[in-house]
Backbone of each chain as ProteinMPNN parsed JSONL, in Angstrom:
{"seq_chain_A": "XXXXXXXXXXXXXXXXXXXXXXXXXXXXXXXXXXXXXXXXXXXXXXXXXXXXXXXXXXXXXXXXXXXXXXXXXXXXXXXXXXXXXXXXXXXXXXXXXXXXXXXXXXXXXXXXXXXXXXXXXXXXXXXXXXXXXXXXXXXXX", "coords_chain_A": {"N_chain_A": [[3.085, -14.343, 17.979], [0.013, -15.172, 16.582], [-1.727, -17.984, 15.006], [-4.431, -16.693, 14.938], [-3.683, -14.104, 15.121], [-2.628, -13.984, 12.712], [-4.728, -14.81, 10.465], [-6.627, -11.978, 11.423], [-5.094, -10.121, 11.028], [-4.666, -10.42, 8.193], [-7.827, -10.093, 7.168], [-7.715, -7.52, 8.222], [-5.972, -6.18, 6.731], [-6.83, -6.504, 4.042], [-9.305, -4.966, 3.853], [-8.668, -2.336, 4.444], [-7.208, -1.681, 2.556], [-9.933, -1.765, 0.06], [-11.031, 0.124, 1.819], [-9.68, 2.397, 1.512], [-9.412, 2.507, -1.47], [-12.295, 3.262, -1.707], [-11.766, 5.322, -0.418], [-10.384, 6.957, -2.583], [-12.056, 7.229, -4.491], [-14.129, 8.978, -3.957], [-12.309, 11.492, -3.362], [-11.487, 11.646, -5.621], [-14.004, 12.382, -6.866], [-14.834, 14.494, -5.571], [-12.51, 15.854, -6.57], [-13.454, 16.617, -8.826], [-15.948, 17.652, -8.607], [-16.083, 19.475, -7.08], [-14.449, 22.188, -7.857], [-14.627, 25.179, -7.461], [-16.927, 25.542, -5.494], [-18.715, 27.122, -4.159], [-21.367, 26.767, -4.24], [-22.201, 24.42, -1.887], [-23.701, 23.184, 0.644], [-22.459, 23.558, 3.434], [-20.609, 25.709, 5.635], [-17.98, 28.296, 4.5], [-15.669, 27.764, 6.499], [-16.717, 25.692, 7.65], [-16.341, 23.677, 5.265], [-13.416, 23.746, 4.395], [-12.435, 23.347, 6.456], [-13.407, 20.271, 7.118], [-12.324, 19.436, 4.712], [-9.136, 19.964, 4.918], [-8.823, 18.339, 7.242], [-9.496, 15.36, 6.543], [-7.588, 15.279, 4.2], [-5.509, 15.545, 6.03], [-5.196, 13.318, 7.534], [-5.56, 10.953, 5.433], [-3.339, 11.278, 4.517], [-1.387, 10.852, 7.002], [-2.278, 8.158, 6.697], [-1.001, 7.459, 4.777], [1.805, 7.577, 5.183], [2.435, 5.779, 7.427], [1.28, 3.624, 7.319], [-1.462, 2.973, 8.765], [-3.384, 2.09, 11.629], [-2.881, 2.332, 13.999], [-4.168, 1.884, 16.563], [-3.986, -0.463, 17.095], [-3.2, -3.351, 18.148], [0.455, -4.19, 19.206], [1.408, -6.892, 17.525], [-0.694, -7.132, 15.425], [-0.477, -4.794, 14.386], [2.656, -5.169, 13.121], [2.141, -7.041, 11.555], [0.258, -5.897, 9.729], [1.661, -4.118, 8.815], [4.039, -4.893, 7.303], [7.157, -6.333, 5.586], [5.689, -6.146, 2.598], [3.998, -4.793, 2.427], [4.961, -2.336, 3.566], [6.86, -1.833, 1.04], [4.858, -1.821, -0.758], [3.331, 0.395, -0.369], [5.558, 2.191, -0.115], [5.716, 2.44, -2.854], [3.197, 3.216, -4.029], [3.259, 5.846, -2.92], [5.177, 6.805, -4.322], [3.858, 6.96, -7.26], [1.831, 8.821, -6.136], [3.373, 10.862, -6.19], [4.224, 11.445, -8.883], [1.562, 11.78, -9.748], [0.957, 14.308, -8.327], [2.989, 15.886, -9.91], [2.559, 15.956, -12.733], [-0.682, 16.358, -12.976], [-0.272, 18.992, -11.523], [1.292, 20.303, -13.36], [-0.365, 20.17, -15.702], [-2.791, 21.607, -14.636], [-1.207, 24.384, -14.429], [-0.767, 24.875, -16.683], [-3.692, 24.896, -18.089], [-4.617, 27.343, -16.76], [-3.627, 29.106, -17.671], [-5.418, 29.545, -20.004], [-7.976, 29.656, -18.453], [-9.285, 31.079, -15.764], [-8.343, 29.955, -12.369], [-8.106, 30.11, -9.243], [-5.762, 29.571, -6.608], [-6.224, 28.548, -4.731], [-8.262, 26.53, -5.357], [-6.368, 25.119, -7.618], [-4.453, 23.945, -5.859], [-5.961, 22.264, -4.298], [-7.163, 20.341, -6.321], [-4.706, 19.623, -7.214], [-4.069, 18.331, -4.667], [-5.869, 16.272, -4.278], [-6.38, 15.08, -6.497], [-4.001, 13.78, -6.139], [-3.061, 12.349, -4.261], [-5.358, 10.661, -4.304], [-4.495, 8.846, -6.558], [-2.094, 7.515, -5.135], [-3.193, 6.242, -3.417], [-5.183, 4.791, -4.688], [-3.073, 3.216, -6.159], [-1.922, 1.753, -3.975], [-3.933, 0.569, -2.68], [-4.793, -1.53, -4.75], [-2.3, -2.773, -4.946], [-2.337, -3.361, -2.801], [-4.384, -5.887, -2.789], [-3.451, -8.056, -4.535]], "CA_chain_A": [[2.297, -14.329, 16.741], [-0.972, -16.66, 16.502], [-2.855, -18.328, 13.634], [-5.763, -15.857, 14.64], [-3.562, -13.028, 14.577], [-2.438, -13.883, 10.658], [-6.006, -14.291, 9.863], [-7.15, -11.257, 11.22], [-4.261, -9.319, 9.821], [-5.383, -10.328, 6.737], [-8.485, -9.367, 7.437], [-7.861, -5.726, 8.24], [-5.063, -5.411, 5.389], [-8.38, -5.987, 2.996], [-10.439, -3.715, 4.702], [-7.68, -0.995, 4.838], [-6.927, -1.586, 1.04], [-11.3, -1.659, 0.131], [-11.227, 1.941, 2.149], [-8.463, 3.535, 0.192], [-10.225, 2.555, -2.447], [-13.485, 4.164, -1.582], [-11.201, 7.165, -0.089], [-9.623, 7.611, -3.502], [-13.036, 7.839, -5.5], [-14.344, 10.115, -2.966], [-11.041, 12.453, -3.683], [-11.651, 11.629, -7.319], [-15.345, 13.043, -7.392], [-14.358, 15.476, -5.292], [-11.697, 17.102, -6.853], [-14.275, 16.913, -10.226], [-17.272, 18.26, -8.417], [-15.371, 20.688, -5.904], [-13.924, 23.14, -8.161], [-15.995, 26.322, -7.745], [-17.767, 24.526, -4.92], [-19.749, 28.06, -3.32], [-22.698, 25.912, -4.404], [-22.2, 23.295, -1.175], [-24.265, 23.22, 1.947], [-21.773, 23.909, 4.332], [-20.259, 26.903, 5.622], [-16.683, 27.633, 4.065], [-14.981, 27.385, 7.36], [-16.719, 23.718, 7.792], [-16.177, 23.127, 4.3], [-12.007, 23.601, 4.147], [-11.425, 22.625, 7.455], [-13.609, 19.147, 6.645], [-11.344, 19.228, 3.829], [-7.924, 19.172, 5.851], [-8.975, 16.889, 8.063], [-9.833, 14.56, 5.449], [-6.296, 15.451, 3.383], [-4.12, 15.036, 7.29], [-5.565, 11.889, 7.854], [-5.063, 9.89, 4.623], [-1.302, 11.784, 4.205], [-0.945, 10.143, 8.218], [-2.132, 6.386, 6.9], [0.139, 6.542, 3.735], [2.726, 7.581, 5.831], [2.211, 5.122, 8.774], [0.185, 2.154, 7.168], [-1.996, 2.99, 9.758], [-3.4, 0.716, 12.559], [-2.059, 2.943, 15.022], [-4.838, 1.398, 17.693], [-3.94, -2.021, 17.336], [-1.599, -3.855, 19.043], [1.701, -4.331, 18.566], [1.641, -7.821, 16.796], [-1.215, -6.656, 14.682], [-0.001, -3.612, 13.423], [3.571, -5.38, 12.527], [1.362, -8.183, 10.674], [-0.202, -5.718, 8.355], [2.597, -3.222, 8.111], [4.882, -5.903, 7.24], [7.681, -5.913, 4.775], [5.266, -6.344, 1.466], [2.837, -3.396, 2.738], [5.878, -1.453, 3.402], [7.373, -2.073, -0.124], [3.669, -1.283, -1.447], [3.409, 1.442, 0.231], [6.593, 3.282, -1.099], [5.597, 2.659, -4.901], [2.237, 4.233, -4.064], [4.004, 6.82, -2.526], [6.009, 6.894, -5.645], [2.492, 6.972, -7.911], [1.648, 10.294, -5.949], [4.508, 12.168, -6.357], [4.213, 11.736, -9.899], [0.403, 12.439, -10.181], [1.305, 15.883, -8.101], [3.787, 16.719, -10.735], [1.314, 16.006, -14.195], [-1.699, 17.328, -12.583], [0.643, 20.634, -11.504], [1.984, 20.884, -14.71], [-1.357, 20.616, -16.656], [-3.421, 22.632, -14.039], [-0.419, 25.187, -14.982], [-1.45, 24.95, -18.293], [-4.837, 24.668, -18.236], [-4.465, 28.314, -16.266], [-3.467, 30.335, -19.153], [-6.887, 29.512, -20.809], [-9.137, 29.783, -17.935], [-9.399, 31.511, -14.594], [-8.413, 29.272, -11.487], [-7.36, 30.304, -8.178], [-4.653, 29.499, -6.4], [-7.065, 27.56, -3.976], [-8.524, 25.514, -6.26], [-5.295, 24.648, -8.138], [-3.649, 23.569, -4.784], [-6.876, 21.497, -3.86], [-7.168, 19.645, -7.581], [-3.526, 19.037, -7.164], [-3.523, 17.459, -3.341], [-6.993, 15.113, -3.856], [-5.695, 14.293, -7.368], [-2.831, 13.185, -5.618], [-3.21, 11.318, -2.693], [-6.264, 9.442, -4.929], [-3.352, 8.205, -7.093], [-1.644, 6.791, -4.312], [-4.801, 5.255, -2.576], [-5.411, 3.57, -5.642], [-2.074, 2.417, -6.308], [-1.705, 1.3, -2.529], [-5.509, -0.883, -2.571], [-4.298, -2.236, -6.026], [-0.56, -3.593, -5.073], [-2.447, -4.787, -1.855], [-5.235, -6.714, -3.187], [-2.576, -8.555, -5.694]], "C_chain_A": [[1.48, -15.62, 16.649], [-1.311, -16.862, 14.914], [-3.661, -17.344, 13.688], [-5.369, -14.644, 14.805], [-3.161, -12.64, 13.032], [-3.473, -13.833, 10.063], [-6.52, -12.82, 10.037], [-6.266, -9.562, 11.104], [-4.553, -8.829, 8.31], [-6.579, -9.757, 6.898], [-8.568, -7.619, 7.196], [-6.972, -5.673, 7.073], [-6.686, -5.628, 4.394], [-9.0, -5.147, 2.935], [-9.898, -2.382, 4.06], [-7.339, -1.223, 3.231], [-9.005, -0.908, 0.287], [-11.017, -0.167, 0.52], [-10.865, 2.652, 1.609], [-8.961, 3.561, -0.589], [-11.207, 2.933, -2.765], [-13.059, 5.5, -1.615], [-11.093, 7.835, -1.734], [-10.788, 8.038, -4.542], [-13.871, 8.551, -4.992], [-13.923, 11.582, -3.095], [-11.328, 12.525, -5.095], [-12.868, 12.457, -7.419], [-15.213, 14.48, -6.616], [-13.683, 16.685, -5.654], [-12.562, 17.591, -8.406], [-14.909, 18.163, -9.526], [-17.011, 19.691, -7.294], [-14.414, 21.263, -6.34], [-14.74, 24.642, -8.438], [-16.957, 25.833, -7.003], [-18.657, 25.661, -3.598], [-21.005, 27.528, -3.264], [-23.004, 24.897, -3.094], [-23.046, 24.195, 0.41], [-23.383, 24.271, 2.591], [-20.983, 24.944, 4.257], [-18.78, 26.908, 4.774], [-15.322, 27.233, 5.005], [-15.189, 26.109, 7.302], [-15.888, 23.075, 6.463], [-14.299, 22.991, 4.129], [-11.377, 22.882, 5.469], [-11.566, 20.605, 7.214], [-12.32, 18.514, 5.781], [-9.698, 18.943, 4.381], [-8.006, 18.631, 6.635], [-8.451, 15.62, 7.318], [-8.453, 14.157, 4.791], [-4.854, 14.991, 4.708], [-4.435, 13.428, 7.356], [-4.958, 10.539, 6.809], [-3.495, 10.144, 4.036], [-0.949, 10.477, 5.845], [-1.069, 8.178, 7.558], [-1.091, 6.624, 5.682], [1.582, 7.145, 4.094], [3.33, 6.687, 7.091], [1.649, 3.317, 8.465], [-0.994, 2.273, 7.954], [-2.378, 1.774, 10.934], [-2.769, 0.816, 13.832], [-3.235, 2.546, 16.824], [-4.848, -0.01, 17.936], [-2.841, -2.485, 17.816], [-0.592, -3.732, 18.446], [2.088, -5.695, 17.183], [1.163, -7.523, 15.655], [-0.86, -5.795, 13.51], [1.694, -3.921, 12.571], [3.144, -6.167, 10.996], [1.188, -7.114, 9.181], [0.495, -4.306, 7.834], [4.002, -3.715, 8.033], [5.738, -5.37, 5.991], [6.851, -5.746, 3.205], [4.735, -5.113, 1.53], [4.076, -2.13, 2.801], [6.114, -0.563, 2.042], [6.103, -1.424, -1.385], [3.467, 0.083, -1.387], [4.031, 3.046, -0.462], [6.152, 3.57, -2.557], [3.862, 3.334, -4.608], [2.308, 5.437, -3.721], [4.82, 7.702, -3.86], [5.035, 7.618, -6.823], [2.028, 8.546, -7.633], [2.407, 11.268, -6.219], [4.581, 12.385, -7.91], [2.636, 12.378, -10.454], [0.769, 14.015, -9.817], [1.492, 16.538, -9.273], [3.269, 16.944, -11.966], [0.697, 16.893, -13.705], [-1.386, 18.975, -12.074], [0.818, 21.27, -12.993], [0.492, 21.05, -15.801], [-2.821, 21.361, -15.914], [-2.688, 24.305, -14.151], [-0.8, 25.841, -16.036], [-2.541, 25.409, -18.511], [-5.261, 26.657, -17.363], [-4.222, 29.592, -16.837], [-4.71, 30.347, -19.773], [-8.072, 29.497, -20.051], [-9.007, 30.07, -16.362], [-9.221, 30.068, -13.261], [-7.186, 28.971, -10.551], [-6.174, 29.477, -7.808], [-5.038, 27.705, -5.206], [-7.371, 26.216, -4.389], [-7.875, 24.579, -6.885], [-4.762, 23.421, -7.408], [-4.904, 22.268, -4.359], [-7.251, 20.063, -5.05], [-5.958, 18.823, -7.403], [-3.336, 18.1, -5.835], [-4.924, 16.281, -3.255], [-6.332, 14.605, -5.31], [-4.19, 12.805, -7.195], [-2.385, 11.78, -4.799], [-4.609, 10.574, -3.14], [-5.168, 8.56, -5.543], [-2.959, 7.573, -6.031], [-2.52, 6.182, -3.668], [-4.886, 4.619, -3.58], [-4.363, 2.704, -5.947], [-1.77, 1.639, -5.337], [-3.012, -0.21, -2.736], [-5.089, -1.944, -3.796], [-3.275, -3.072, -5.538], [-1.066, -4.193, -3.791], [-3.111, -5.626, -1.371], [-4.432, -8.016, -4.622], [-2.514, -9.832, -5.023]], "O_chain_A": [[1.928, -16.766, 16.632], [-1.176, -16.099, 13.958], [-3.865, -16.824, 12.591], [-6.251, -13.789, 14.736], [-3.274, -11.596, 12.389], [-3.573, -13.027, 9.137], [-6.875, -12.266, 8.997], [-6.672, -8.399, 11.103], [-4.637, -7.8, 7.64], [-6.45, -8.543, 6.741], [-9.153, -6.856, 6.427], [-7.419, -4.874, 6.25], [-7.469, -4.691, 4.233], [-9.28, -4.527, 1.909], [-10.522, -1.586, 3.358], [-7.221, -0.05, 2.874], [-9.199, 0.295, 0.111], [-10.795, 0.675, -0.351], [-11.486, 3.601, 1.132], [-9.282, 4.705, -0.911], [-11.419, 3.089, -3.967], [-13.465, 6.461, -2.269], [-11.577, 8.918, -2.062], [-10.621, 8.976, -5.321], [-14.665, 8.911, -5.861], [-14.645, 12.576, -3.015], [-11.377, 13.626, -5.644], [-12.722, 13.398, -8.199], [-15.536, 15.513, -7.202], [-13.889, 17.87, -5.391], [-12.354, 18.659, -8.983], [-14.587, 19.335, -9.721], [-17.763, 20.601, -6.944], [-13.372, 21.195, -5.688], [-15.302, 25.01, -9.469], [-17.999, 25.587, -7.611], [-19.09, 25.269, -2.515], [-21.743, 27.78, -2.311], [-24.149, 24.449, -3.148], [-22.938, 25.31, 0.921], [-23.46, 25.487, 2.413], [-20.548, 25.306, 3.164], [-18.334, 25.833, 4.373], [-14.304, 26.663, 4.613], [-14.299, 25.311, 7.008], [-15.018, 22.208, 6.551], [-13.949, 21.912, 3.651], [-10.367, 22.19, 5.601], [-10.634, 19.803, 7.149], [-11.604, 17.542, 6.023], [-9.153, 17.847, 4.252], [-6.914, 18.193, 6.994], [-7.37, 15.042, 7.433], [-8.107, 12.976, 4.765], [-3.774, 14.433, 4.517], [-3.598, 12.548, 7.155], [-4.263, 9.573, 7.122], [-2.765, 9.424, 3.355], [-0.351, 9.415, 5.674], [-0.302, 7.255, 7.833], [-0.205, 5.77, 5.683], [2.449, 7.15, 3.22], [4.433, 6.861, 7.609], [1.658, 2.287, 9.14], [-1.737, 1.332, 7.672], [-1.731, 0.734, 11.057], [-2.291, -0.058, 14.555], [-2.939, 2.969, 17.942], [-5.528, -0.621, 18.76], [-1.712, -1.994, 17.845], [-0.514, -3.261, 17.312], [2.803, -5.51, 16.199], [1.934, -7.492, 14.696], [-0.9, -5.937, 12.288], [2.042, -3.197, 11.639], [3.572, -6.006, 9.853], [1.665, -7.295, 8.061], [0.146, -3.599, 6.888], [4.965, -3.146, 8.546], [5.407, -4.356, 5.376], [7.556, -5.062, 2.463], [5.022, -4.313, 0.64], [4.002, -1.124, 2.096], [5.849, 0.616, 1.809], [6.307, -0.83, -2.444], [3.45, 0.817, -2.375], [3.605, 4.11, -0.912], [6.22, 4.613, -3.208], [3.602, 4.17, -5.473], [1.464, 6.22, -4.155], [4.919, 8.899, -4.127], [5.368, 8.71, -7.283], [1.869, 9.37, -8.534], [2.066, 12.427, -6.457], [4.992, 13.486, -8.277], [2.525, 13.23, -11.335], [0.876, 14.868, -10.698], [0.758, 17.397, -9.762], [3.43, 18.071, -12.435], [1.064, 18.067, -13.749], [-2.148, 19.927, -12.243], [0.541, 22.359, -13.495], [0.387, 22.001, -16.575], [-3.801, 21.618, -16.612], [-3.393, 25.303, -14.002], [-1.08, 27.021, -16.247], [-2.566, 26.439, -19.184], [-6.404, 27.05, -17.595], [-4.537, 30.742, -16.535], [-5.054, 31.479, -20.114], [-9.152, 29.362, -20.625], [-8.565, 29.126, -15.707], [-10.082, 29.191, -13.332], [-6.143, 28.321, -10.624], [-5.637, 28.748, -8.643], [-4.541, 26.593, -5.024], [-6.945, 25.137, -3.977], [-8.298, 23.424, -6.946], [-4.603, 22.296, -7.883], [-4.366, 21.193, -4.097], [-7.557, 18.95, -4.623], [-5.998, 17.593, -7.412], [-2.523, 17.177, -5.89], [-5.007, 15.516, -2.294], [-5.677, 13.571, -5.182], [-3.76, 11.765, -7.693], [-1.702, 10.756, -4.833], [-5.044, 9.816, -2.273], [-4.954, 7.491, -4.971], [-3.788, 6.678, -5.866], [-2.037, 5.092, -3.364], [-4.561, 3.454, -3.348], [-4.593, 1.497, -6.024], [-1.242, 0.597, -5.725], [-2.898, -1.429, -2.866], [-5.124, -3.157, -3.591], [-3.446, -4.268, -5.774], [-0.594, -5.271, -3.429], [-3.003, -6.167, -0.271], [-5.11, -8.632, -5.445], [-1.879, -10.761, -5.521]]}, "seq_chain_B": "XXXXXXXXXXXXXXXXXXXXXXXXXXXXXXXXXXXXXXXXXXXXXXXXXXXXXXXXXXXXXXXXXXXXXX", "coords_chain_B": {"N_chain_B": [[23.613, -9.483, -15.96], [21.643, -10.95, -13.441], [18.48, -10.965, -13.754], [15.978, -11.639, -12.225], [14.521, -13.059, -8.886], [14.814, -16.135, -8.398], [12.627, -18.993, -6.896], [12.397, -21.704, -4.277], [10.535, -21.615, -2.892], [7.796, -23.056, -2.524], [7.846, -25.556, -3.082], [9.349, -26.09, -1.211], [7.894, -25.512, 1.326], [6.021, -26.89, 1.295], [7.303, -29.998, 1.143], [7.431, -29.596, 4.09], [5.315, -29.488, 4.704], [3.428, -27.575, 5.807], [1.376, -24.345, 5.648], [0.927, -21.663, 3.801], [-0.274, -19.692, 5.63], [0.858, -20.792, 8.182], [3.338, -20.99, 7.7], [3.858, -18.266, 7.496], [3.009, -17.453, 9.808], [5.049, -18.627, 11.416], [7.079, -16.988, 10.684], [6.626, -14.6, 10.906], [5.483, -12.609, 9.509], [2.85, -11.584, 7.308], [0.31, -13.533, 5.602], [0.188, -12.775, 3.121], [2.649, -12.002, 2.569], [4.248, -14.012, 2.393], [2.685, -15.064, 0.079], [3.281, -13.846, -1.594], [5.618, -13.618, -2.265], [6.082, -16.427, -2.804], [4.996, -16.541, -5.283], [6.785, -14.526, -6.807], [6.378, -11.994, -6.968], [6.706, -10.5, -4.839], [10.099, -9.868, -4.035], [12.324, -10.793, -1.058], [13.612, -9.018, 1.541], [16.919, -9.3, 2.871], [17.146, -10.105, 5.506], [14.089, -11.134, 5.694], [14.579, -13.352, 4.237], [16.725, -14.573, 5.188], [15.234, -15.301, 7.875], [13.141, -17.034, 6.652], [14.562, -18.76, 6.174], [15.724, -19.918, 8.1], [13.276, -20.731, 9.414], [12.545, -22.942, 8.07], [14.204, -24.233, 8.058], [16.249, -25.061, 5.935], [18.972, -24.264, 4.07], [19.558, -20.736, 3.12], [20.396, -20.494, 0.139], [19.365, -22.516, -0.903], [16.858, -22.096, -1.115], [16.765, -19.583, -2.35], [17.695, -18.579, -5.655], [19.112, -17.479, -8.351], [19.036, -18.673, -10.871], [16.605, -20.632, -12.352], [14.97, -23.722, -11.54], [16.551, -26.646, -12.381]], "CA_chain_B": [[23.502, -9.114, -14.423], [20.096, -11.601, -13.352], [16.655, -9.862, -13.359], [14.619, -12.322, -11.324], [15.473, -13.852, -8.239], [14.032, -17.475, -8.38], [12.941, -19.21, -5.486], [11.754, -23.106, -4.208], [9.431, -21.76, -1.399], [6.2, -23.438, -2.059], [8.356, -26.803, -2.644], [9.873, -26.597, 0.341], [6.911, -25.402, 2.077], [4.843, -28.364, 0.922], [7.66, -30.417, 1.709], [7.7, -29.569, 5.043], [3.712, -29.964, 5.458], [3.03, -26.06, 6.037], [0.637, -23.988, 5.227], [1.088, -20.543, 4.226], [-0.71, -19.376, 7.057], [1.53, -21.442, 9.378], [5.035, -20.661, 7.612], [3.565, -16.796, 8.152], [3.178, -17.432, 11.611], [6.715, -19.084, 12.327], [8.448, -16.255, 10.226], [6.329, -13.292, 12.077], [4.537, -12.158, 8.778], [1.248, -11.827, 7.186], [0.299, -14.836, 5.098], [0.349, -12.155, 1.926], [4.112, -11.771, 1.905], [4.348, -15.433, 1.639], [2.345, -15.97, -0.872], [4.02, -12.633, -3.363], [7.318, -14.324, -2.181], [6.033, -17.511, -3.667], [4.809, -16.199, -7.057], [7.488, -14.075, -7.766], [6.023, -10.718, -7.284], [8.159, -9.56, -4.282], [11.597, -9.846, -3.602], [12.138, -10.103, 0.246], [14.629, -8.691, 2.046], [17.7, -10.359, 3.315], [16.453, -10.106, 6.718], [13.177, -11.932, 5.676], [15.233, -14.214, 3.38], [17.101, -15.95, 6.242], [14.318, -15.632, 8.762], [12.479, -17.929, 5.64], [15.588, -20.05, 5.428], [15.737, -20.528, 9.54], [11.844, -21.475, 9.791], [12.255, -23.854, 6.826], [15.442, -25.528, 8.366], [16.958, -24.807, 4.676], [20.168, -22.947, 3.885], [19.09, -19.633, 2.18], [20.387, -20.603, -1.136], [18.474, -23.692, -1.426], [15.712, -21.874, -1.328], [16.597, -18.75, -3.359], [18.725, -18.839, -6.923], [19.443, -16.733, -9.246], [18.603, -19.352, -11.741], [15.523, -21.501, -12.51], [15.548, -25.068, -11.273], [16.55, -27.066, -13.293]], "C_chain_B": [[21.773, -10.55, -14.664], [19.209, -10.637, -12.901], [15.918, -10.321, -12.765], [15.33, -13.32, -10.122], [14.166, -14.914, -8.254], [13.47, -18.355, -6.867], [11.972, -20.75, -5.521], [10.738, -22.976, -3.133], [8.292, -22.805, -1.236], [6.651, -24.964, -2.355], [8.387, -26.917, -1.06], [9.017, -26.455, 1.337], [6.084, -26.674, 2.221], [5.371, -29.352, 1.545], [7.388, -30.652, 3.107], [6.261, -29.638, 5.924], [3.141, -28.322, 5.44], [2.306, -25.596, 4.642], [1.004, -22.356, 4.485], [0.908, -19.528, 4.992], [0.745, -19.816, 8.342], [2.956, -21.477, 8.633], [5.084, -18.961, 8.144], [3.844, -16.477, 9.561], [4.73, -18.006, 12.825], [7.489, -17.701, 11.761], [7.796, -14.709, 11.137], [5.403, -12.335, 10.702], [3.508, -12.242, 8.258], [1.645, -13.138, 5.908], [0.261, -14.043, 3.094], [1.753, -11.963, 1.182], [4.43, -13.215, 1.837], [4.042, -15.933, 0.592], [2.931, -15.023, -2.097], [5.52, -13.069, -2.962], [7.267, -15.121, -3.205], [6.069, -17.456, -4.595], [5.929, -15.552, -7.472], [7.772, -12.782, -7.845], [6.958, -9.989, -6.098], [9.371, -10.175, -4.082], [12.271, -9.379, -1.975], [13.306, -9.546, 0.328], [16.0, -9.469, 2.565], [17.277, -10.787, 4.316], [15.263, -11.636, 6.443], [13.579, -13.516, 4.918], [16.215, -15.746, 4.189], [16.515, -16.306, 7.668], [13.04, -16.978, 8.225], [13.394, -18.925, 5.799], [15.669, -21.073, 7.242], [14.073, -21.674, 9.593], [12.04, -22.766, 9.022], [13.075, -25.256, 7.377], [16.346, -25.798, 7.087], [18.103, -23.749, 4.231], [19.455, -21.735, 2.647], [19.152, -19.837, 0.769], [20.096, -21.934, -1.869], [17.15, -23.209, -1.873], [15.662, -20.396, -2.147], [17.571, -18.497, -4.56], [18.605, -17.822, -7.49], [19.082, -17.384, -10.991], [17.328, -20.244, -11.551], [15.924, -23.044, -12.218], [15.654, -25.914, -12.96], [15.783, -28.467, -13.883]], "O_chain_B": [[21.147, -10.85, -15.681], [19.208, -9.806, -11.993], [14.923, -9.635, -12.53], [16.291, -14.075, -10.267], [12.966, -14.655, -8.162], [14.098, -18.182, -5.823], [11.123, -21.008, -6.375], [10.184, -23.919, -2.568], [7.917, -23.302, -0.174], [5.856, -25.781, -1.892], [7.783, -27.507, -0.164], [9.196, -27.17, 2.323], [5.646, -27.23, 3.228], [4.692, -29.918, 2.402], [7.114, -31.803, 3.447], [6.055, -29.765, 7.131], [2.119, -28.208, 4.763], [2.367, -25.938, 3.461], [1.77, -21.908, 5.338], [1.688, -18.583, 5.108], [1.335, -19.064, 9.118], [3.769, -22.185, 9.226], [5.934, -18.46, 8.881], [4.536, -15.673, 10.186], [5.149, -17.911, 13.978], [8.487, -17.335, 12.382], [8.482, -13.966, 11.839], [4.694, -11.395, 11.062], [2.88, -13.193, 8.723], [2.733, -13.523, 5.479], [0.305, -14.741, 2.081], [2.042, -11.833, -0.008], [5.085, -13.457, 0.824], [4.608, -16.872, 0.033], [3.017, -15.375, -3.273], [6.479, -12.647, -3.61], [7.914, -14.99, -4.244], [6.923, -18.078, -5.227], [6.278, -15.89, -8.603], [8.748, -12.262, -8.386], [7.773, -9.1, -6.346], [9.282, -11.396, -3.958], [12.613, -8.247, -1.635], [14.065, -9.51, -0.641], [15.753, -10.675, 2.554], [16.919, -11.964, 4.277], [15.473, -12.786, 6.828], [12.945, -14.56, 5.074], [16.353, -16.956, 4.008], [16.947, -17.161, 8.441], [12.314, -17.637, 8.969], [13.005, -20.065, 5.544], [15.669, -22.281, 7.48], [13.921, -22.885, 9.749], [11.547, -23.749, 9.575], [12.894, -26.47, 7.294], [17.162, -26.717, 7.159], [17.932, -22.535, 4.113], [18.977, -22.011, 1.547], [18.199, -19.479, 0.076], [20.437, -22.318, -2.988], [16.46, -23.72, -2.754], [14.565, -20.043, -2.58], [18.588, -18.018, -4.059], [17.768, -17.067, -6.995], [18.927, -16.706, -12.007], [17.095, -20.554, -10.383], [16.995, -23.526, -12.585], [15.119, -25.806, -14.064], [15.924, -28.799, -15.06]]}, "name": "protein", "num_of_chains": 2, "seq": "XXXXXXXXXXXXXXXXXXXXXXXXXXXXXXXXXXXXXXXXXXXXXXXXXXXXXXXXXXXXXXXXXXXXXXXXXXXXXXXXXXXXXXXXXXXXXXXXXXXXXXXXXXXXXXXXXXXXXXXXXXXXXXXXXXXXXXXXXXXXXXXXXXXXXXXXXXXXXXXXXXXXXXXXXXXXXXXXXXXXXXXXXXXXXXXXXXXXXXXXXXXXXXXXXXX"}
């Protein structure tokens, strides 16, 4: 472990907090503007698969920390015990958005038409924004 | 029961000339869990607790209390 691998640890933990943070208002406008979303360019094959891509990927970093191309020192650096510890309680953050946003997309279902699709899609970008935000938050502190 | 564990890190750090960068780099972590050690905000592990107490050259419970110095 060098000096210029703690700097540029730090480094990428910023970065990788900053992104989440883009990811999650991305997911946020998303799950607004992409309910009833026949209106979009793209075909609906591109359009759902885009979509699980998108949904495997940021489930893989808040499962992983990511950083899965960086060395070994690297990737201990910025998936260290604090990022860990962060990690979980954003982890934590999602599992509770799921369960609201379930329960009042539930709701909200008795008074107005909306698939099963849609539901499930509101509920997993709602979700995994919550935790991206809670994650960039606890590791910009 | 105590709700906060207390701790002398950024004494003893200072003491000892170090940087937080360069206590990071003897203990094997980023220079972020040093410094939410310092303030207060995390609570390491035991593990990290006497890998802190080795680098330092300080017995563990010099450097973490259960009480506020006095």
């Amino acid at each position: 472990m060098t000096a210029s691998d703690i700097d540029k640890a730090e480094r990428i933990a910023r970065a990788r907090a900053l992104i989440m943070a883009i990811a999650a208002l991305v997911l946020l406008i998303q799950a607004v503007l992409g309910v009833g979303d026949e209106a979009s360019s793209m075909t609906p094959v591109l359009r759902n698969a885009t979509w699980g891509v998108m949904i495997l990927f940021w489930l893989i970093i808040l499962a992983t920390g990511g950083g899965l191309r960086l060395g070994r020192n690297l990737r201990s650096l910025i998936n260290d015990e604090v990022s860990f510890a962060n990690r979980s309680l954003a982890l934590q953050t999602g599992f509770w958005a799921a369960m609201l946003v379930g329960l009042i997309v539930y709701f909200a279902s008795l008074y107005t038409t909306i698939s099963v699709r849609e539901g499930l899609r509101i509920v997993t970008d709602l979700s995994i924004a919550a935790a991206l935000i809670r994650y960039a938050w606890l590791e910009t502190r | 029961m105590a709700e906060r564990l207390y701790n002398r890190l950024l004494a003893i750090r200072t003491e000892r000339g170090l940087t937080q960068a360069g206590l990071a780099e003897l203990v094997g972590v980023s220079r972020k869990t040093i410094n939410t050690v310092e303030n207060g905000i995390f609570i390491p592990s035991t593990l990290l607790a006497l890998k802190l107490s080795r680098a330092l050259g300080r017995p563990v419970e010099e450097i973490f209390s259960l009480e506020p110095d006095e």
